[in-house]
Residue frames as qw, qx, qy, qz and C-alpha x, y, z in Angstrom:
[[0.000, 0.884, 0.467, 0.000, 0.00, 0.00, 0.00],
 [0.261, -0.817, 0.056, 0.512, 2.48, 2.54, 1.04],
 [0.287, -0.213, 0.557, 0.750, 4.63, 1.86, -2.30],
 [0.171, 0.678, 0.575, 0.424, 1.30, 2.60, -4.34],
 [0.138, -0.874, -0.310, 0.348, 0.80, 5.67, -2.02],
 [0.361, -0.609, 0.333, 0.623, 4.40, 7.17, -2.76],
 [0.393, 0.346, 0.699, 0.487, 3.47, 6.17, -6.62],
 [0.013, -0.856, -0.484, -0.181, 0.50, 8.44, -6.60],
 [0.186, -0.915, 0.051, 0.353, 2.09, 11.37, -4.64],
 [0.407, -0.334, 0.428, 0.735, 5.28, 11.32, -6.88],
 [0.195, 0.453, 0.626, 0.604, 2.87, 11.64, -10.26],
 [0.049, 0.892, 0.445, 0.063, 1.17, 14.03, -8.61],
 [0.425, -0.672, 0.201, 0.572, 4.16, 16.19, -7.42],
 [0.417, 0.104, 0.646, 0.631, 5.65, 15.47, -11.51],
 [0.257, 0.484, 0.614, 0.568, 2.74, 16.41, -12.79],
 [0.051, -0.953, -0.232, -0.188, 2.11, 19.85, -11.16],
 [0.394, -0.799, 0.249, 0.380, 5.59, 20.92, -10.41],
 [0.689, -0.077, 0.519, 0.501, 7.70, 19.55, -12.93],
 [0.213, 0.851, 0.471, 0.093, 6.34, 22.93, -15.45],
 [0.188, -0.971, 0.146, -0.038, 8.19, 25.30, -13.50],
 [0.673, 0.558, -0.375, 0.310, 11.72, 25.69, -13.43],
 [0.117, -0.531, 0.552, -0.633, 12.18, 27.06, -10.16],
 [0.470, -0.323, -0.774, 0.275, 11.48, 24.54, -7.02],
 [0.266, -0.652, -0.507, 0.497, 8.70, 25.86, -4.74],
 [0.241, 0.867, 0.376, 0.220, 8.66, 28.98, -7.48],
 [0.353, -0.804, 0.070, 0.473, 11.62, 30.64, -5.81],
 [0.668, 0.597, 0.123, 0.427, 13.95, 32.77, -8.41],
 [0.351, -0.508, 0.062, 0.784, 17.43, 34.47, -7.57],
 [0.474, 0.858, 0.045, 0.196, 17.41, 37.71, -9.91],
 [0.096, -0.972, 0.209, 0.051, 19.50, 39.62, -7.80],
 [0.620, 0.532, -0.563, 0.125, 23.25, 39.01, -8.17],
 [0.309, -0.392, 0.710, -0.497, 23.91, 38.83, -4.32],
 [0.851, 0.045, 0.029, -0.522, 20.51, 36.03, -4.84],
 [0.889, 0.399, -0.224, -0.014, 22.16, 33.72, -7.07],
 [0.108, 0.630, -0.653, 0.407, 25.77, 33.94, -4.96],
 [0.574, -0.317, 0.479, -0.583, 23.62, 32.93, -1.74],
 [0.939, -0.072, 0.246, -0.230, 22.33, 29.97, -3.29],
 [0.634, 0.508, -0.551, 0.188, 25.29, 28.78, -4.68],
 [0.010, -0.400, 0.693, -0.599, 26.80, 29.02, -1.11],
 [0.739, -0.203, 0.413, -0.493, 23.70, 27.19, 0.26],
 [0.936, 0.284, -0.105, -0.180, 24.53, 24.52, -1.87],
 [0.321, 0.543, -0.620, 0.466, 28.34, 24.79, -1.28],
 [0.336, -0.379, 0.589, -0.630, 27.34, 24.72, 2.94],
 [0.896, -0.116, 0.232, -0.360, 24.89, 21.50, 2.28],
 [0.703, 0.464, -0.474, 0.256, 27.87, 19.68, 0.73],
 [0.024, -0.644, 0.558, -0.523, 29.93, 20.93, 3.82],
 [0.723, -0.271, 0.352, -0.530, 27.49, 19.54, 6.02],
 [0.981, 0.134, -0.043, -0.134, 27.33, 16.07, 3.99],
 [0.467, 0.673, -0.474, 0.323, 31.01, 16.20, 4.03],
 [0.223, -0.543, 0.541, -0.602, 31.38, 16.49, 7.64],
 [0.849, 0.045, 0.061, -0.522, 28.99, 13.68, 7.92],
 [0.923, 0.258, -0.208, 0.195, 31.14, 11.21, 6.08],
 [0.186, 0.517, -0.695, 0.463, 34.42, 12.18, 7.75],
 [0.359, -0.362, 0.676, -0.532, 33.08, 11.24, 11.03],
 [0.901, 0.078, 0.310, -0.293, 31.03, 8.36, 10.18],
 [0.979, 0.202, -0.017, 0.026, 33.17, 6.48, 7.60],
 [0.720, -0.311, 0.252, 0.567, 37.02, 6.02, 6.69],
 [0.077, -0.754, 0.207, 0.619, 39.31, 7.98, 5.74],
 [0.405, 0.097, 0.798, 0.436, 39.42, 6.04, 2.40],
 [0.086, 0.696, 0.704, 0.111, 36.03, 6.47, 1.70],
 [0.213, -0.789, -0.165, 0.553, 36.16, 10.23, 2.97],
 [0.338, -0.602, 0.358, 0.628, 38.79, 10.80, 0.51],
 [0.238, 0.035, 0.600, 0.763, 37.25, 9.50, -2.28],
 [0.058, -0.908, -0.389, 0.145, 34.14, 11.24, -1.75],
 [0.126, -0.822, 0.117, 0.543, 36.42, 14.49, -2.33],
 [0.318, -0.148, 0.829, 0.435, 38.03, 12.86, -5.02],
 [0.257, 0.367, 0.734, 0.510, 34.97, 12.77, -6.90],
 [0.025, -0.892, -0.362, 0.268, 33.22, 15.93, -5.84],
 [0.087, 0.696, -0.351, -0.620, 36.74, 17.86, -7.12],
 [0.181, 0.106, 0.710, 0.673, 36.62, 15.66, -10.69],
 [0.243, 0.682, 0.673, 0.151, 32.90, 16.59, -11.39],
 [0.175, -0.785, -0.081, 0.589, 33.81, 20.02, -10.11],
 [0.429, -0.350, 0.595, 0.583, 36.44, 20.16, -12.73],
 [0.195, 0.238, 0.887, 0.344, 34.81, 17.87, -15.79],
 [0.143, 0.736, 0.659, -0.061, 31.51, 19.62, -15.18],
 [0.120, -0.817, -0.001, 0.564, 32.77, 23.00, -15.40],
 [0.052, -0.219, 0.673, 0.704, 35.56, 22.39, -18.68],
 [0.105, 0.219, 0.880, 0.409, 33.17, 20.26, -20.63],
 [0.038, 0.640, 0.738, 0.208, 29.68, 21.41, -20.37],
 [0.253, -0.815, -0.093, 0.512, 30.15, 24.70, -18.91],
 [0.131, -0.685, 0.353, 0.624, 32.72, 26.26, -20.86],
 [0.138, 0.017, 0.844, 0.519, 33.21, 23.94, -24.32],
 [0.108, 0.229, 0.851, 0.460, 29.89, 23.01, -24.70],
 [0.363, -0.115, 0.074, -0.922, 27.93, 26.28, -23.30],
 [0.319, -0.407, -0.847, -0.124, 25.31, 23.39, -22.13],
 [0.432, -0.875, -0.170, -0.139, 24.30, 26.07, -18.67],
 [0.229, 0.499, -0.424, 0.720, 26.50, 27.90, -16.49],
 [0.311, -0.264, -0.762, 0.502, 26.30, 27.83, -12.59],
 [0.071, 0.617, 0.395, -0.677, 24.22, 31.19, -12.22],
 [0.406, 0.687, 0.462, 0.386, 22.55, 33.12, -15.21],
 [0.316, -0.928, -0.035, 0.196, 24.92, 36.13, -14.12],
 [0.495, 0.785, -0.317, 0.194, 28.02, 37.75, -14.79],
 [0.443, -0.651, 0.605, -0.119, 29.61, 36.30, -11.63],
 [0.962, 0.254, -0.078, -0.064, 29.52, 32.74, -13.56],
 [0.771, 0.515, -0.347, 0.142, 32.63, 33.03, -14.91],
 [0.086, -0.646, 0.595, -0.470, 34.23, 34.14, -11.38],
 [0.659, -0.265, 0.522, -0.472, 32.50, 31.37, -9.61],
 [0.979, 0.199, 0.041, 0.007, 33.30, 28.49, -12.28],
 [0.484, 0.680, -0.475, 0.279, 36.98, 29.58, -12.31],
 [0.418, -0.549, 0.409, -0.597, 36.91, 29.02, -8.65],
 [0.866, 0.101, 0.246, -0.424, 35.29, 25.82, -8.92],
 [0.840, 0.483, -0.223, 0.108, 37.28, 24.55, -11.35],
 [0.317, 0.598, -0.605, 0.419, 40.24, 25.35, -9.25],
 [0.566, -0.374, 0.594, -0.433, 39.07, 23.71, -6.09],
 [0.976, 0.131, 0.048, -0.169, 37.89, 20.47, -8.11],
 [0.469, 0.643, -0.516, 0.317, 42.12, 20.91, -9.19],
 [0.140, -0.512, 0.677, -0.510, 42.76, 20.59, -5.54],
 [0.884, -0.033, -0.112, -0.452, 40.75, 18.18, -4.48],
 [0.916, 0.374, -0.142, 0.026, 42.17, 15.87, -6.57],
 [0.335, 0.701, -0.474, 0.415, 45.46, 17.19, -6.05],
 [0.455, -0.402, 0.583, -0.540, 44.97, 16.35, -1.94],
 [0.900, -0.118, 0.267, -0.324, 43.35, 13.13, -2.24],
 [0.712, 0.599, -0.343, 0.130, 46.22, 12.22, -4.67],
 [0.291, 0.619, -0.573, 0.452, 48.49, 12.80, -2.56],
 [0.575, -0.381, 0.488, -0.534, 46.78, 11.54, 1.00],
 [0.971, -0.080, 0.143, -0.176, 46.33, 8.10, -0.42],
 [0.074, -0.635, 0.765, 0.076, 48.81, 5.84, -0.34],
 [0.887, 0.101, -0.384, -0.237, 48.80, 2.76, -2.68],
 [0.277, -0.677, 0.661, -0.169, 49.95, -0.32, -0.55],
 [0.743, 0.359, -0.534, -0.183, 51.58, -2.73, -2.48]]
């Protein structure tokens, strides 16, 4: 019963949200708008981050970062920049805030590279 319920509420959710672009109808115009949520999205990462340090290994930790700085990266060169697919904000800060990005995803990598040790 409950997996028919969750059926029904997801089609209904699809079919009367799924129109709009914006979740819950919110829209950043302002530049300062569109910063913020980035950064909320940056700060729920943080959070999920933290999360996994303390709860799993440091393996596991690491490659969690490991793939958070390749998508960083990948997502930014390739679809971002090459293939103009969307940009991170529909602003002129984009380009300041995907260079950024693109360097941290550099680090990352660069750290988790270097923190693991292969043991042969």
């Amino acid at each position: 019963m409950k997996i028919w319920f969750g059926f029904l509420f997801g089609l209904f959710v699809m079919s009367h949200w799924s129109i709009r672009a914006f979740a819950w109808e919110l829209k950043a115009v302002t530049a300062g708008e569109r910063i913020g949520a980035v950064f909320l999205g940056v700060f729920i990462l943080f959070l999920i981050l933290l999360y996994i340090f303390k709860r799993y290994s440091t393996s596991f930790f690491h490659g969690f970062l490991a793939a958070i700085g390749l998508f960083l990266t990948v997502d930014n060169i390739l679809f971002h920049w090459v293939f103009q697919l969307h940009r991170i904000t529909s602003g002129p800060e984009a380009n300041l805030l995907e260079s950024l990005f693109v360097l941290i995803g550099i680090a990352l990598v660069y750290y988790t590279w270097k923190k693991e040790k292969i043991v042969v």
